[in-house]
DSSP file (Angstrom, degrees, kcal/mol; ACC not computed):
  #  RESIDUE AA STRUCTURE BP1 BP2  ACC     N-H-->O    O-->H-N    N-H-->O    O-->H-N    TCO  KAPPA ALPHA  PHI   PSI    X-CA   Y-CA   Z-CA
    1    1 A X              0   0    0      0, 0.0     2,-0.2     0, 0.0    81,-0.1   0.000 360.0 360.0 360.0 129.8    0.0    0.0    0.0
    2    2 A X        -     0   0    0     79,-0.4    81,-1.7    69,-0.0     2,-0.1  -0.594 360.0-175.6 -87.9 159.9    1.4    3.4   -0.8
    3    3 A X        -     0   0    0     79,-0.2    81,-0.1    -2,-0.2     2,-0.1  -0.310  15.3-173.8-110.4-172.2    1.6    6.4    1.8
    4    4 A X        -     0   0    0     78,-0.1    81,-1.6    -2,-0.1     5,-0.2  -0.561  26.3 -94.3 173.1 148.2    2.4    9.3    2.4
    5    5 A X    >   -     0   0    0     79,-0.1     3,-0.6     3,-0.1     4,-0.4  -0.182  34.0-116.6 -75.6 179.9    2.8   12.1    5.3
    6    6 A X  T >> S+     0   0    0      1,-0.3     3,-2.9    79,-0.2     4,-0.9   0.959 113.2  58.3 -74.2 -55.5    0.5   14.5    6.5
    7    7 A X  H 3> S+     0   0    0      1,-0.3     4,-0.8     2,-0.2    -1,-0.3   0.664 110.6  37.7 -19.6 -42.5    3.2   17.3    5.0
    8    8 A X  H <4 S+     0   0    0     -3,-0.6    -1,-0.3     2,-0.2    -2,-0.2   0.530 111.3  61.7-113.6   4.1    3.3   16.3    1.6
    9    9 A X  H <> S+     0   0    0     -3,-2.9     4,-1.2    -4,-0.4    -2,-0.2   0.415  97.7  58.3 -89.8  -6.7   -0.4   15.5    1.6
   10   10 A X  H  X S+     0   0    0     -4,-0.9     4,-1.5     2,-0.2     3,-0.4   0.988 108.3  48.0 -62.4 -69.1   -1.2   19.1    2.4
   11   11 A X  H  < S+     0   0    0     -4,-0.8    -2,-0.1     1,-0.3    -1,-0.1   0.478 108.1  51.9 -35.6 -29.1    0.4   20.0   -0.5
   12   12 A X  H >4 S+     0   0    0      2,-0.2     3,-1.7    -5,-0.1    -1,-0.3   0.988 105.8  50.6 -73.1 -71.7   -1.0   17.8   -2.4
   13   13 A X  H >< S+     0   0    0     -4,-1.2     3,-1.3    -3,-0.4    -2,-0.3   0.746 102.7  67.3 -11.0 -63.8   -4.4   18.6   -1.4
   14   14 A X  T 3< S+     0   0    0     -4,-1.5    -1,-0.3     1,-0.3    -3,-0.2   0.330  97.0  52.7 -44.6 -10.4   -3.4   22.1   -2.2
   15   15 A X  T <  S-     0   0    0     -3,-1.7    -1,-0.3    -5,-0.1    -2,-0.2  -0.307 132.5 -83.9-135.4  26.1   -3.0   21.3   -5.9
   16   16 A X  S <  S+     0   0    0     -3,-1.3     2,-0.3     1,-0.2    -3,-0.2   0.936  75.5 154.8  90.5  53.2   -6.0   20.0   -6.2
   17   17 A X        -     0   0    0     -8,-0.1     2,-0.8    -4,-0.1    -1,-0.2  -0.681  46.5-104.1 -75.0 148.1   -5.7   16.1   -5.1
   18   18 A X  E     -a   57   0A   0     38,-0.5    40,-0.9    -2,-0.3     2,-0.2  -0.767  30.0-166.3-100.4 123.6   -8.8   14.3   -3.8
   19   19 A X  E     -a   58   0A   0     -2,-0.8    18,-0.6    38,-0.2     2,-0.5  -0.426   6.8-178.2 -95.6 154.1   -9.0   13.8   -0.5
   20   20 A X  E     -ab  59  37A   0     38,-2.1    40,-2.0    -2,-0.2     2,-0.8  -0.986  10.5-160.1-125.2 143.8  -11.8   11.1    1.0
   21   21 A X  E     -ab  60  38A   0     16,-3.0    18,-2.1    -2,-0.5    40,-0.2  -0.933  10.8-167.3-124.1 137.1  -12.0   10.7    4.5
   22   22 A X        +     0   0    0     38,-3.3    19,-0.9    -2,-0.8     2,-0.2  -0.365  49.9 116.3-122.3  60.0  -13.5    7.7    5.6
   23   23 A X  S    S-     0   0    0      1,-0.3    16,-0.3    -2,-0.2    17,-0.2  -0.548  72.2 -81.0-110.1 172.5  -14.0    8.7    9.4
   24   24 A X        -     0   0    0     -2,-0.2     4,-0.4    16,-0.1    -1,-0.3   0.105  36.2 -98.5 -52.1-175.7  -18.1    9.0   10.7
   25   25 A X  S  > S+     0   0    0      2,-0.2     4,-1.5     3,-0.1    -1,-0.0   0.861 123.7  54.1 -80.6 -49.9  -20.7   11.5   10.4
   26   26 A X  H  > S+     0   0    0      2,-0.2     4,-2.5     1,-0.2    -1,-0.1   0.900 109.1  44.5 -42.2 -61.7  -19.8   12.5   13.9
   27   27 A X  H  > S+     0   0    0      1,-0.2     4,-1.8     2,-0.2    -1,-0.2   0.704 111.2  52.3 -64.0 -17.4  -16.2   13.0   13.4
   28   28 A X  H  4 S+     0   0    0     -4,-0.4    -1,-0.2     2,-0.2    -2,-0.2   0.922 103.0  51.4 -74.0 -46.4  -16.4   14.6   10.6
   29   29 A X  H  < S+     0   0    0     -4,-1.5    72,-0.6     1,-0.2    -2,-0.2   0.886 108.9  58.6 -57.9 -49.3  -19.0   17.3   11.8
   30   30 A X  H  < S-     0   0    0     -4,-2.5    71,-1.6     1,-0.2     2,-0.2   0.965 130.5 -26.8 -45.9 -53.1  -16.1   17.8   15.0
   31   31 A X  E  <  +D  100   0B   0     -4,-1.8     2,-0.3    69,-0.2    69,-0.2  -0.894  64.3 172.8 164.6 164.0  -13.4   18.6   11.9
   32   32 A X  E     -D   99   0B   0     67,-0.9    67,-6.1    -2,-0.2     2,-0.5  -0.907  39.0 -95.4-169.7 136.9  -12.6   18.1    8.5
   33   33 A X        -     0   0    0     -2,-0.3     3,-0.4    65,-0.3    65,-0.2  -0.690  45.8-121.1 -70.6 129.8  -10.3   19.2    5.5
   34   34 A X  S    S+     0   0    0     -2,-0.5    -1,-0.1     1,-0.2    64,-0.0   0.770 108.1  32.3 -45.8 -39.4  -12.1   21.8    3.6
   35   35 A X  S    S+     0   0    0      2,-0.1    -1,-0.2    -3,-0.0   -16,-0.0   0.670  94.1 124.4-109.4 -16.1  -12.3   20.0   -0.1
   36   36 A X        -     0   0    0     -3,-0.4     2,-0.4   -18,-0.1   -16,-0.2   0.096  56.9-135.8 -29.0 148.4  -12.5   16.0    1.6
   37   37 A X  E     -b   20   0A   0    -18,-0.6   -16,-3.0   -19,-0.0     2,-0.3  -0.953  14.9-128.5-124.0 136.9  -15.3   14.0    0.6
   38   38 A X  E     +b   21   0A   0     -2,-0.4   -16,-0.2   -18,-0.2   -14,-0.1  -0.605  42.9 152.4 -61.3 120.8  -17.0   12.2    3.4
   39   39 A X        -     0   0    0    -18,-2.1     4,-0.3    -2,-0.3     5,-0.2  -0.067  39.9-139.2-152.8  56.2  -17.4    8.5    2.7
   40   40 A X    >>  -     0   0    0    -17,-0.2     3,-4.2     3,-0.1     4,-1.2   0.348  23.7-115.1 -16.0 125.6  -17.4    6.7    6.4
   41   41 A X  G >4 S+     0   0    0    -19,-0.9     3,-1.3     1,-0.3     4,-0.5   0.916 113.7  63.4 -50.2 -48.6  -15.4    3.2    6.4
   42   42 A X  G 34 S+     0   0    0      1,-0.3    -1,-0.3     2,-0.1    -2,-0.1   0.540 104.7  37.1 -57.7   4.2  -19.1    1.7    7.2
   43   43 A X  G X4 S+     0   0    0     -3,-4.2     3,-1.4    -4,-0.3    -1,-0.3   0.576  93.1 103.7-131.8  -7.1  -20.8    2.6    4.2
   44   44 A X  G XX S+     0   0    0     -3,-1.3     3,-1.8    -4,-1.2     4,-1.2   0.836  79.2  49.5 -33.7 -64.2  -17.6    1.9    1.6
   45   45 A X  G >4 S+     0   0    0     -4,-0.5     3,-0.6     1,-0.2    -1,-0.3   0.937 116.1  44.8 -58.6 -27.4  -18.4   -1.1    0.3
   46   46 A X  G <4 S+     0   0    0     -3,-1.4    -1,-0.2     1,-0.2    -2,-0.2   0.600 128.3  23.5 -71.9 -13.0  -22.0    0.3   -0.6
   47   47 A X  G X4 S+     0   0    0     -3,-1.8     3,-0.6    -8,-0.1    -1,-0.2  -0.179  80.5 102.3-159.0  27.1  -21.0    3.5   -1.9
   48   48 A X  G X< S+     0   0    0     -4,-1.2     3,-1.7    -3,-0.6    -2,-0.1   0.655  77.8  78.3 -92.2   6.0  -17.1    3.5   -3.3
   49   49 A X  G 3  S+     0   0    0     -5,-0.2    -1,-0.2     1,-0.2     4,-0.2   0.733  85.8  60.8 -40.0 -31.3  -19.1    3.3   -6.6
   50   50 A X  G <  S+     0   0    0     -3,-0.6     2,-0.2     2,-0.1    -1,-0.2   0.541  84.9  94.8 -97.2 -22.5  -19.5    7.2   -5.8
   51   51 A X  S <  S-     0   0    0     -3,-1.7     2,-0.7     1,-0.1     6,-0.0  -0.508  88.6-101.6 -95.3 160.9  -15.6    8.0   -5.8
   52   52 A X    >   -     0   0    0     -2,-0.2     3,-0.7     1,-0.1    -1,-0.1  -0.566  36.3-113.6 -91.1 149.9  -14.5    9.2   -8.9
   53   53 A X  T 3  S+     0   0    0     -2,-0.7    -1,-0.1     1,-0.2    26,-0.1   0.163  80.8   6.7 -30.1 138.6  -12.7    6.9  -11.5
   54   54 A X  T 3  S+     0   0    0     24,-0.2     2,-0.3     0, 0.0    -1,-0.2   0.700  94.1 113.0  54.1  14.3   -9.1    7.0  -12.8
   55   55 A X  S <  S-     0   0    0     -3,-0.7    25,-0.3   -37,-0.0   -38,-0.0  -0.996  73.3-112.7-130.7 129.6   -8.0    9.6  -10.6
   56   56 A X        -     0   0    0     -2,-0.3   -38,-0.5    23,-0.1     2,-0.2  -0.149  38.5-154.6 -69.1 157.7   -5.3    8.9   -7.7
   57   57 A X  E     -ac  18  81A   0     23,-1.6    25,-0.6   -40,-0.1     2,-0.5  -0.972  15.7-150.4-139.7 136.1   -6.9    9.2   -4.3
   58   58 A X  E     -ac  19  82A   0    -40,-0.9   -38,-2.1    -2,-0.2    25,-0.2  -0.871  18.9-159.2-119.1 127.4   -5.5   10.1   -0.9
   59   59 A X  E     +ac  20  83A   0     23,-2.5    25,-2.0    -2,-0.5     2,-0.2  -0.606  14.9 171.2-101.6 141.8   -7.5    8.5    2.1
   60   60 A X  E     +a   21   0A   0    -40,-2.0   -38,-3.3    -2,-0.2     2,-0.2  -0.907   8.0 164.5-148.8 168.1   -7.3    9.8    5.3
   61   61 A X        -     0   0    0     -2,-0.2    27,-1.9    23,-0.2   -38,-0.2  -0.672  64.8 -61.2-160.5-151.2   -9.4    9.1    9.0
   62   62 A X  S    S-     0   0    0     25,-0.3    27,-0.7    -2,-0.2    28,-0.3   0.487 126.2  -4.5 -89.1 -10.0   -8.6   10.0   12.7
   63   63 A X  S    S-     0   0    0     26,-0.1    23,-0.2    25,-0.1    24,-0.1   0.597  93.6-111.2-156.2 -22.2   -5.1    8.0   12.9
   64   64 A X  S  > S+     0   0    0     22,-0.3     4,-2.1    21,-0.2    23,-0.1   0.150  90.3 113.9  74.6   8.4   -4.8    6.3    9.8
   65   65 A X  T >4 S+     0   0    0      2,-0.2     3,-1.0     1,-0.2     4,-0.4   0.977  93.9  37.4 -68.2 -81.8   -5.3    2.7   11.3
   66   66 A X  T >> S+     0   0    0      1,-0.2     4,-3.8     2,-0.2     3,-1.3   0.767 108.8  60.8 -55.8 -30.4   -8.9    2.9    9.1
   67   67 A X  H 3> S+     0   0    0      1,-0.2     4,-3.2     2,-0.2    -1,-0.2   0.932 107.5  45.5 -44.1 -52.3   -7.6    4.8    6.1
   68   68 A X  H <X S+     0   0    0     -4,-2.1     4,-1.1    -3,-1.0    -1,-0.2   0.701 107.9  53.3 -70.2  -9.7   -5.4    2.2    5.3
   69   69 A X  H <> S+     0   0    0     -3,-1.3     4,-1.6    -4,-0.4    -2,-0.2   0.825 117.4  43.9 -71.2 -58.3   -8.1   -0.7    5.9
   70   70 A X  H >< S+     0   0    0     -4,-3.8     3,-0.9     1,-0.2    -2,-0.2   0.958 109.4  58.6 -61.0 -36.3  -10.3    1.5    3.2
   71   71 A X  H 3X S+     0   0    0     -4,-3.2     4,-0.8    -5,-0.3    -2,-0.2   0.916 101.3  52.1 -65.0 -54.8   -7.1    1.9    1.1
   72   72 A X  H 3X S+     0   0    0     -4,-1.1     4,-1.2     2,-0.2     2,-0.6   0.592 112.6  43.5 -55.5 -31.3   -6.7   -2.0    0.7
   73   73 A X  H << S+     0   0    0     -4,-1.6    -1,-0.2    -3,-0.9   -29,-0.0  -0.759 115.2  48.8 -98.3 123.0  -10.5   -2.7   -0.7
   74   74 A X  H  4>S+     0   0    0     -2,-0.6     5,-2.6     5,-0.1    -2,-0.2  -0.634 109.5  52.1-118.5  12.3  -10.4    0.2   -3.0
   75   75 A X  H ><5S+     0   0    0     -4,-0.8     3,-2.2     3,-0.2     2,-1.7   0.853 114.8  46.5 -69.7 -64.9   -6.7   -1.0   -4.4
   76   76 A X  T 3<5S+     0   0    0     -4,-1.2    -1,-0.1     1,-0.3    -4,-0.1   0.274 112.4  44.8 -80.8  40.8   -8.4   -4.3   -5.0
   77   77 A X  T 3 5S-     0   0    0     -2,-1.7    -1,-0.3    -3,-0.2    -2,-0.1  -0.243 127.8 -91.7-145.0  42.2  -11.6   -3.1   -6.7
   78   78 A X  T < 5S+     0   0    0     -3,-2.2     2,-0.3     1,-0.2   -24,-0.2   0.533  82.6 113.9 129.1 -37.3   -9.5   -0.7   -8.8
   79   79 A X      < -     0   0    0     -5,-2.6     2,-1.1    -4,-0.3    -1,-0.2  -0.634  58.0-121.0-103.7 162.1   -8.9    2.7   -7.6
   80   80 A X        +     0   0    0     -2,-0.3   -23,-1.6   -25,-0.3     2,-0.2  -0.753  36.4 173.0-118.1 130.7   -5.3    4.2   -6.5
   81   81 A X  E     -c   57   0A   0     -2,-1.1   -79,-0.4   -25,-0.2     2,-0.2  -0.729  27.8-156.9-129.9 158.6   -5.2    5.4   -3.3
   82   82 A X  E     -c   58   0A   0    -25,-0.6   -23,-2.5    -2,-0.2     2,-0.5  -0.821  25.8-132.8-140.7 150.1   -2.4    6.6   -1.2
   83   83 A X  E     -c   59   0A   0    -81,-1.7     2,-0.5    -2,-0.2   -23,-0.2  -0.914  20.4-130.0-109.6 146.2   -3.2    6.3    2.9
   84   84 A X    >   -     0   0    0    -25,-2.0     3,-0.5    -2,-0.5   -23,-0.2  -0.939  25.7-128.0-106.8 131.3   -2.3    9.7    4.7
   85   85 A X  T 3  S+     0   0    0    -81,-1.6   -79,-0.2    -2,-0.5   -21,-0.2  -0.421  88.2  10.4 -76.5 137.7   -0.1    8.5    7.6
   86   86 A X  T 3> S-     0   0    0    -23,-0.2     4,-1.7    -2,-0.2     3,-0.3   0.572  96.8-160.2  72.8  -8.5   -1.4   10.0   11.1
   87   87 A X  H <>  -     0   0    0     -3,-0.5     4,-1.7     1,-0.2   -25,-0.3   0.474  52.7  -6.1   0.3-150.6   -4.6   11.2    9.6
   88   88 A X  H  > S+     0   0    0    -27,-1.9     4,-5.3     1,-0.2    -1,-0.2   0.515 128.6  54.2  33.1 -94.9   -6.7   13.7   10.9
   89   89 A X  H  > S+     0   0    0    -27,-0.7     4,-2.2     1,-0.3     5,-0.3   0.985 117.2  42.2 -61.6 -70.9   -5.0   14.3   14.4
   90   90 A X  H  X S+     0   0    0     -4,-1.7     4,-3.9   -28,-0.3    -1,-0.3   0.895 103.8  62.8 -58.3 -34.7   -1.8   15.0   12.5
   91   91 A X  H >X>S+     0   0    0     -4,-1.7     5,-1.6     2,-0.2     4,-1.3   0.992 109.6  42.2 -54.8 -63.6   -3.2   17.0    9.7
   92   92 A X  H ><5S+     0   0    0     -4,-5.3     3,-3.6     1,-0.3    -1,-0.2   0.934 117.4  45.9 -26.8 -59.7   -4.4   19.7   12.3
   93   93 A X  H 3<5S+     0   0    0     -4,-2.2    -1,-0.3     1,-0.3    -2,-0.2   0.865 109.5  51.3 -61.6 -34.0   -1.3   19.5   14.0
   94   94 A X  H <<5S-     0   0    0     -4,-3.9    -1,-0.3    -3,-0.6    -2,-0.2   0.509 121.8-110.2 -82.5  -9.1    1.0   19.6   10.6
   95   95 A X  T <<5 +     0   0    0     -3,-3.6    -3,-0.2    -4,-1.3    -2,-0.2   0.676  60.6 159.1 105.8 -17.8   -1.3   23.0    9.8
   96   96 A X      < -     0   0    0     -5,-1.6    -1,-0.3     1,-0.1   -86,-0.0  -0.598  54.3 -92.3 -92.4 147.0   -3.6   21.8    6.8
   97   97 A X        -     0   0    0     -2,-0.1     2,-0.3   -87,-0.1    -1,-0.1   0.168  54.4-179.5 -53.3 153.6   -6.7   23.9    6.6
   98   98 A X        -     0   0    0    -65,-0.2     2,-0.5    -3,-0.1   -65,-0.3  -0.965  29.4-132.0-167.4 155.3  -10.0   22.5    8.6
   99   99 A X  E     -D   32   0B   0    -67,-6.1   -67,-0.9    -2,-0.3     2,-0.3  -0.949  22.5-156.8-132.9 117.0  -13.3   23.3    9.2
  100  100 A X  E      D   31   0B   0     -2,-0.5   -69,-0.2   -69,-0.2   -70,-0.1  -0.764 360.0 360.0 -70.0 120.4  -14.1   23.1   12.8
  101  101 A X              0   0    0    -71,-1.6   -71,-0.2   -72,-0.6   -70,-0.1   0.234 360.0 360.0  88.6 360.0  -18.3   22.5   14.2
C-alpha cells in the first residue's frame, strides 16, 4: 500500500488532489479538511461506486489505522489510493486547513 505524510499531503491537497476521509458522520462534523469528501469506512463497500474513477486518491481518518483498511478494498476493486499517515489528528497539528463544528 502506498503512503504518504500528512506534510506532503497538504500539499498535495493544495493542488487540487482528492482527499476522502472515511471517518463517521460525527467526526467529521467535529473537523474536516475543507475540499474531503466524506465517505465513512461503514458505508464503503455500498458506496465507493460514488468515488470518482481514474484519478489517484488520498485517504485519510482520525489516525490512519482505518484509512489504510479503506485503502486495501479500494486497491483491489481498482482505484489508486495513497493512505495519509497519522490522519486527521496529525493534519491539524502539521497545519492543513480545517473546518471546525
Amino acid at each position: 500500500m502506498s503512503e504518504i505524510s500528512v506534510s506532503d499531503a497538504i500539499v498535495r491537497v493544495a493542488a487540487g488532489a482528492v482527499l476522502i476521509d472515511v471517518r463517521e458522520q460525527d467526526e467529521w462534523e467535529a473537523v474536516h479538511a475543507p475540499t474531503a469528501q466524506l465517505l465513512p469506512l461503514s458505508t464503503l463497500t455500498e458506496r465507493f461506486g460514488e468515488l470518482p474513477a481514474g484519478v489517484p486518491l488520498l485517504v485519510v481518518c482520525h489516525s490512519g489505522m482505518r484509512s489504510a483498511r479503506a485503502c486495501d478494498f479500494l486497491a483491489e476493486n481498482g482505484y489508486e489510493v495513497t493512505n495519509v499517515i497519522g490522519g486527521m489528528s496529525a493534519w491539524a497539528v502539521a497545519g492543513g486547513p480545517v473546518v471546525q463544528g
